[in-house]
Residue frames relative to the residue before (quaternion, step in Angstrom):
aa qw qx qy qz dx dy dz
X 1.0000 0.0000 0.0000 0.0000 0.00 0.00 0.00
X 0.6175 0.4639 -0.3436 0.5343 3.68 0.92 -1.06
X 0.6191 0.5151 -0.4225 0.4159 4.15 0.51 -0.60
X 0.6692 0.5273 -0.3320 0.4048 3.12 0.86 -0.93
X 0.5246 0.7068 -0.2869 0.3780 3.77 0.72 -1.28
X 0.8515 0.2654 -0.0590 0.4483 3.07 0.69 -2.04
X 0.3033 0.4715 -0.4750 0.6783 3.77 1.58 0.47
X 0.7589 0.1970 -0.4293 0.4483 3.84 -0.65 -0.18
X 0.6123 0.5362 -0.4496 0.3680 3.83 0.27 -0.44
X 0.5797 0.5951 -0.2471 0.4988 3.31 1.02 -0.97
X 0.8123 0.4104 -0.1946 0.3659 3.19 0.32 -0.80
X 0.5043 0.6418 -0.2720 0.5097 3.17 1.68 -1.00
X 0.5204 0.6678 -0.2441 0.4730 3.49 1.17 -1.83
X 0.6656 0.6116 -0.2896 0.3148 3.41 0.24 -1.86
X 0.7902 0.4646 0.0070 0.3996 2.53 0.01 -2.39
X 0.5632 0.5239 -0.3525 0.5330 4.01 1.28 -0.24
X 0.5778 0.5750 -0.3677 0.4476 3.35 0.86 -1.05
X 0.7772 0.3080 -0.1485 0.5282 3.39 0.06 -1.69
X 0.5730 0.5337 -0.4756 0.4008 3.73 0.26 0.90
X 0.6544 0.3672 -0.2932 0.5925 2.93 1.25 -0.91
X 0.6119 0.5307 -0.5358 0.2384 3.83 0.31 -0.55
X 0.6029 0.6139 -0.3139 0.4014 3.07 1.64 -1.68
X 0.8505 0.3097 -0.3326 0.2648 3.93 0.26 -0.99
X 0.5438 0.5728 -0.4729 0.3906 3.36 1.49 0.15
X 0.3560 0.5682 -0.4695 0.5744 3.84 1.48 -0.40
X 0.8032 0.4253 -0.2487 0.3349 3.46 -0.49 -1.18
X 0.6615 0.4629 -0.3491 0.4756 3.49 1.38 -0.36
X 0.6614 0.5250 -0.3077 0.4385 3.44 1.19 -0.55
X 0.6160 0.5522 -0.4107 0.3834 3.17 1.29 -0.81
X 0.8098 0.4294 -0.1730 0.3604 3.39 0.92 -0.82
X 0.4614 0.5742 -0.4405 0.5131 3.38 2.01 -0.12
X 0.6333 0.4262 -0.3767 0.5247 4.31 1.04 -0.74
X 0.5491 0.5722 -0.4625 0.3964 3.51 0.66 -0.34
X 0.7506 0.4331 -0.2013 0.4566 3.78 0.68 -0.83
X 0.6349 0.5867 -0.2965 0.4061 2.99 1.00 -0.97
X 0.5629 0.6715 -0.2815 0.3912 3.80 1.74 -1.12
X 0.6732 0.4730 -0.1956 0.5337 2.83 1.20 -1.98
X 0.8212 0.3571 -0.3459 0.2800 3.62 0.30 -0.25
X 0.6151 0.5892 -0.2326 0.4694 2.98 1.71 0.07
X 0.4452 0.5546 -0.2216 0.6672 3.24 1.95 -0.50
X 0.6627 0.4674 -0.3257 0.4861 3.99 0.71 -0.49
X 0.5878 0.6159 -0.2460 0.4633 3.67 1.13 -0.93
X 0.8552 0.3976 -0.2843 0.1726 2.82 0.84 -1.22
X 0.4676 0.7396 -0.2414 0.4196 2.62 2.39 -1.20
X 0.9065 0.2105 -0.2475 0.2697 3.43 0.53 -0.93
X 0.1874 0.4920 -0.7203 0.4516 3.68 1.55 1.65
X 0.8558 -0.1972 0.3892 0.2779 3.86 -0.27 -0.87
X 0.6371 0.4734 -0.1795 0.5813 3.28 1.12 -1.35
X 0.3236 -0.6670 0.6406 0.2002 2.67 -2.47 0.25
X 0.4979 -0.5697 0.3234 0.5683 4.03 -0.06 1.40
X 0.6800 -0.4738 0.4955 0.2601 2.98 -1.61 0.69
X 0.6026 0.6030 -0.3381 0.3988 3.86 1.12 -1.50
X 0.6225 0.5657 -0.3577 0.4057 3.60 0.56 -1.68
X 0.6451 0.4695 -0.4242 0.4283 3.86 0.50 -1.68
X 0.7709 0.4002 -0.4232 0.2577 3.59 -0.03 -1.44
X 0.7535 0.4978 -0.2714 0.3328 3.50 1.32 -1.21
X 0.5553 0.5489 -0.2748 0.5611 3.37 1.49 -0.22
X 0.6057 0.4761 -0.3510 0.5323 3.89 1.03 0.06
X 0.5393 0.7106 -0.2188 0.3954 3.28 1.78 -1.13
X 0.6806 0.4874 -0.1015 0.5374 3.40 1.00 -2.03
X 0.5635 0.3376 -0.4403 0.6121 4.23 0.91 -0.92
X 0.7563 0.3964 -0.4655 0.2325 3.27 -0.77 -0.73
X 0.5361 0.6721 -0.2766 0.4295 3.69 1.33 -0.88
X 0.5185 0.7882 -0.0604 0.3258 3.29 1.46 -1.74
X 0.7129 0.6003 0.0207 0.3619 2.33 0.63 -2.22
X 0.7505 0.3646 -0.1510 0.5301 3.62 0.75 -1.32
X 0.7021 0.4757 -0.1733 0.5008 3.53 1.75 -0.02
X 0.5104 0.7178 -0.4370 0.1822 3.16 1.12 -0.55
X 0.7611 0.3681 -0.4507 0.2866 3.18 0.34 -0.22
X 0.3737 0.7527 -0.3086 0.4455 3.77 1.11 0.76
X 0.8146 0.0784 0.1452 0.5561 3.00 1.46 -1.94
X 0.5276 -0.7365 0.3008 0.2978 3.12 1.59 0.53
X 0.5713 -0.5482 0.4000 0.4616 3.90 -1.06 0.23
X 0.2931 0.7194 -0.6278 -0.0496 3.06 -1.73 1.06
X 0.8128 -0.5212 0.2160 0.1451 3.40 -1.10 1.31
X 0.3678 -0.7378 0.4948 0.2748 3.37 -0.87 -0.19
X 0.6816 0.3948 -0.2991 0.5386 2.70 1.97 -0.25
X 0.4966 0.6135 -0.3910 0.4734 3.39 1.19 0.57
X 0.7623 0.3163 -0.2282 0.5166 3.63 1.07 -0.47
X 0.6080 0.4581 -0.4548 0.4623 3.31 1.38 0.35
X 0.5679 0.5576 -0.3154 0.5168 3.62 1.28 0.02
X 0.6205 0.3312 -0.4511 0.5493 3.73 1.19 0.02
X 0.4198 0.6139 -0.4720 0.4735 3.76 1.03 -0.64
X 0.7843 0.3433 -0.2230 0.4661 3.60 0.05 -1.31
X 0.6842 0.4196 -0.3768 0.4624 3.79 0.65 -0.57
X 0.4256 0.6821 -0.3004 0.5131 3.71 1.32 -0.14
X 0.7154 0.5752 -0.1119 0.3807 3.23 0.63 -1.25
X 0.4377 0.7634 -0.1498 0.4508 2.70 1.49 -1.84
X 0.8010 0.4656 -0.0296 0.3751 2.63 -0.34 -2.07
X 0.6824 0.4798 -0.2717 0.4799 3.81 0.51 -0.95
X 0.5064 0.5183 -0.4014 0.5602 4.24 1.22 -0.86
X 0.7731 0.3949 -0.3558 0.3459 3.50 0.00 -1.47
X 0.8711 0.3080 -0.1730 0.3411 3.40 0.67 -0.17
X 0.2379 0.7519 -0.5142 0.3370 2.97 2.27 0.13
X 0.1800 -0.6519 0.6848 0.2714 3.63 -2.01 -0.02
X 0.6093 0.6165 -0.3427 0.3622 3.45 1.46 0.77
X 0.5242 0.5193 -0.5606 0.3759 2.86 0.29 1.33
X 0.7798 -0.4303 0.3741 0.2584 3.61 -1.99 0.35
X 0.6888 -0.1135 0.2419 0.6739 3.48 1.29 -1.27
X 0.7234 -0.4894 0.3858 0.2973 3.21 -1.79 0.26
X 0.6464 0.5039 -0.3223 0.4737 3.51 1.23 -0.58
X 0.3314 0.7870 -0.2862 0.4347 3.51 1.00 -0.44
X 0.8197 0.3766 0.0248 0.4308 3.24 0.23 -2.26
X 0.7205 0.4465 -0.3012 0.4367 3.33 1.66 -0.82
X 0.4169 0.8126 -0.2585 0.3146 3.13 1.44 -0.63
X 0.7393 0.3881 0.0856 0.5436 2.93 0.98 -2.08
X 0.5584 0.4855 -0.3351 0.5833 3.79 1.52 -0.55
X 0.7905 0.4354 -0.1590 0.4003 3.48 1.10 -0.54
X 0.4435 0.5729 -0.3506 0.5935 3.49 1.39 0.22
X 0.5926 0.7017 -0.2555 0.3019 3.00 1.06 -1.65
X 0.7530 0.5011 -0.0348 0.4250 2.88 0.89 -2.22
X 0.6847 0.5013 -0.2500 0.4663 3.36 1.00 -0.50
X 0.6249 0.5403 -0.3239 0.4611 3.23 1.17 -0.61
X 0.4936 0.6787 -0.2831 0.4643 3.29 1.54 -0.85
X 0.6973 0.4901 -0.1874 0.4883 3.50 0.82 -1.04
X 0.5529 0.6868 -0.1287 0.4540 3.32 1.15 -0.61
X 0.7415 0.2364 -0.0568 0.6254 3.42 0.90 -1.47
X 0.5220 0.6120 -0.4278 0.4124 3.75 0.98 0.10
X 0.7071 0.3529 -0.2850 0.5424 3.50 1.45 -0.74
X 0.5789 0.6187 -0.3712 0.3799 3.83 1.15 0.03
X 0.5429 -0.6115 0.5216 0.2434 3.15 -1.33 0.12
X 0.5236 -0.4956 0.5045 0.4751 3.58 -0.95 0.01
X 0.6238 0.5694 -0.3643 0.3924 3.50 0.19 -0.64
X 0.5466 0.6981 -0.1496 0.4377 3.20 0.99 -2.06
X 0.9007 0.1554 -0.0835 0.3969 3.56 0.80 -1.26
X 0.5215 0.5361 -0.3974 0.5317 3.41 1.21 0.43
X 0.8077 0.2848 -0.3530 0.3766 3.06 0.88 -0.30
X 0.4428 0.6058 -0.5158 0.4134 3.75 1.50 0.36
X 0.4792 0.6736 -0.3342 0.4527 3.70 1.75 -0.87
X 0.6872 0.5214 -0.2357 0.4476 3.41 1.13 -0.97
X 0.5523 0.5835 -0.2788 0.5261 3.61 1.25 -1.21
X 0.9239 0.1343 -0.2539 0.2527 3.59 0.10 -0.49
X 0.3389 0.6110 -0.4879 0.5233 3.08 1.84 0.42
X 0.7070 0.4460 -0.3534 0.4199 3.93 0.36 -0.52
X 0.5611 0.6786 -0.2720 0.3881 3.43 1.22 -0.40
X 0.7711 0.4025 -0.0286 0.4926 2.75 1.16 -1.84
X 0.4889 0.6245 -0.3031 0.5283 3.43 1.83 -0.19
X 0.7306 0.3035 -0.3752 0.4831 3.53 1.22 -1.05
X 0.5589 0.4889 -0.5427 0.3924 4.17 0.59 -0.39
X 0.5091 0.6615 -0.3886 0.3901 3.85 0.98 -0.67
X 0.6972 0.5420 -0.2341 0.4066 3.61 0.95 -1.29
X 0.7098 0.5249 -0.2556 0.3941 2.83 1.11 -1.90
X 0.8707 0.2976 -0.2118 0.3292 3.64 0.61 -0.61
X 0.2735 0.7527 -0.5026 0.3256 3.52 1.47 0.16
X 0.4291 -0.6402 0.5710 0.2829 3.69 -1.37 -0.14
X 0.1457 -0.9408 0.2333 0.1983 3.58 -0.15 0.55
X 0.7392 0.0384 -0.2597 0.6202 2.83 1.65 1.05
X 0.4983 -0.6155 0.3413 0.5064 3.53 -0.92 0.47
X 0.6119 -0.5339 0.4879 0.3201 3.14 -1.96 0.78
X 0.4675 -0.7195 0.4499 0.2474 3.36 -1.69 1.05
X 0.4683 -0.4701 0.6150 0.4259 3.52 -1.40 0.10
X 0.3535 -0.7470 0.4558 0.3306 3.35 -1.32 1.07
X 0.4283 0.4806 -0.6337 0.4290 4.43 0.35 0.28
X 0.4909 -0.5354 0.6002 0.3349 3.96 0.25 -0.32
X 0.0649 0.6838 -0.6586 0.3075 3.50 0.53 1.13
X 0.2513 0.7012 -0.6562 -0.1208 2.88 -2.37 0.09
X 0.0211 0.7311 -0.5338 0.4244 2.49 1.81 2.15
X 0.5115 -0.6157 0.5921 0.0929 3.59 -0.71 1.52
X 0.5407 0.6816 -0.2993 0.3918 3.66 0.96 -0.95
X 0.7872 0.4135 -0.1222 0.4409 2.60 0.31 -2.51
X 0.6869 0.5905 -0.3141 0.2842 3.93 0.94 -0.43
X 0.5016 0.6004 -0.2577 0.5670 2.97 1.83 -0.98
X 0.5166 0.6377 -0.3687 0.4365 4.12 0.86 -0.58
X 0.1859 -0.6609 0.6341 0.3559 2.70 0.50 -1.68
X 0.1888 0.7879 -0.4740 0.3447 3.46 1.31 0.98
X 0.7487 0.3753 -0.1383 0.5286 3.78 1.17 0.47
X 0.5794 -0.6718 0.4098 0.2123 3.24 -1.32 1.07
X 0.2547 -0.7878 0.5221 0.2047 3.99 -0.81 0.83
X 0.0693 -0.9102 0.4081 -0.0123 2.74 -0.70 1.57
X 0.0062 -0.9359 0.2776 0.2167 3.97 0.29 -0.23
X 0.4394 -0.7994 0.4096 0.0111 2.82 -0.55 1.75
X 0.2356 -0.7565 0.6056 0.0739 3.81 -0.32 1.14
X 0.1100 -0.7525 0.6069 0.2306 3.54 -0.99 0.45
């Protein structure tokens, strides 16, 4: 009887464990999931298309490609317009936002951008995707620090840095 007990505890135990592993996975999966969609939304409305969409949308032609004659011809600018109508679709029903005006705001950019990449080319957009990643690569540069700040005895005891055994300096490149 007492073998038995401690076989069900165990298992109970077990079966707790792998619940929690599973819903903290599941929380991350779904905390990057938002983060994408909101980061993919940013980007769309500096100008650019997210960097992800290009690689996966180069991913799906090239796939295509070795199929097409199965599934017929489709664009880059056709799968970045369901991407974006996708999106779309995720605001109008998002419960993250502050207010309704907010949602239109962003439901409107949205839409407009939409209009935008209907008259473009694939090309047209990967490479505006490209235009503001290089932008945003050079304000990135301009303000980074370009090396760590020294300890003022001229140390390069690792120690003495971790103290805080050193002046903060910030180095512009």
């Amino acid at each position: 009887m007492t073998m038995w007990i401690v076989t069900v505890t165990l298992f109970i135990m077990a079966f707790a464990i792998v619940a929690f592993i599973l819903s903290a996975y599941t929380r991350r999966i779904a905390e990057v999931a938002l983060t994408e969609k909101f980061r993919a939304a940013e980007t769309i409305t500096e100008g650019g298309v997210p960097g992800e969409w290009i690689a996966t949308i180069k991913r799906r032609i090239a796939r295509k490609g070795m199929m097409r004659f199965l599934t017929g011809e489709v664009s880059g600018q056709q799968l970045a317009l369901a991407k974006l109508d996708k999106l779309c679709y995720f605001y109008e029903h998002s419960p993250f936002f502050q207010n309704e005006d907010s949602r239109r705001l962003l439901l409107r950019r949205l839409q407009e951008t939409r209009e935008q990449w209907a008259g473009a080319t694939w090309e047209e957009l990967a490479a505006a995707s490209g235009k503001v990643a290089d932008s945003g690569a050079r304000a990135e540069k301009r303000d980074t620090i370009v090396g760590p700040p020294s300890p003022p005895n001229g140390s390069t005891d690792r120690r003495d840095m971790r103290r805080g055994r050193h002046e903060h300096t910030d180095v512009v490149g």
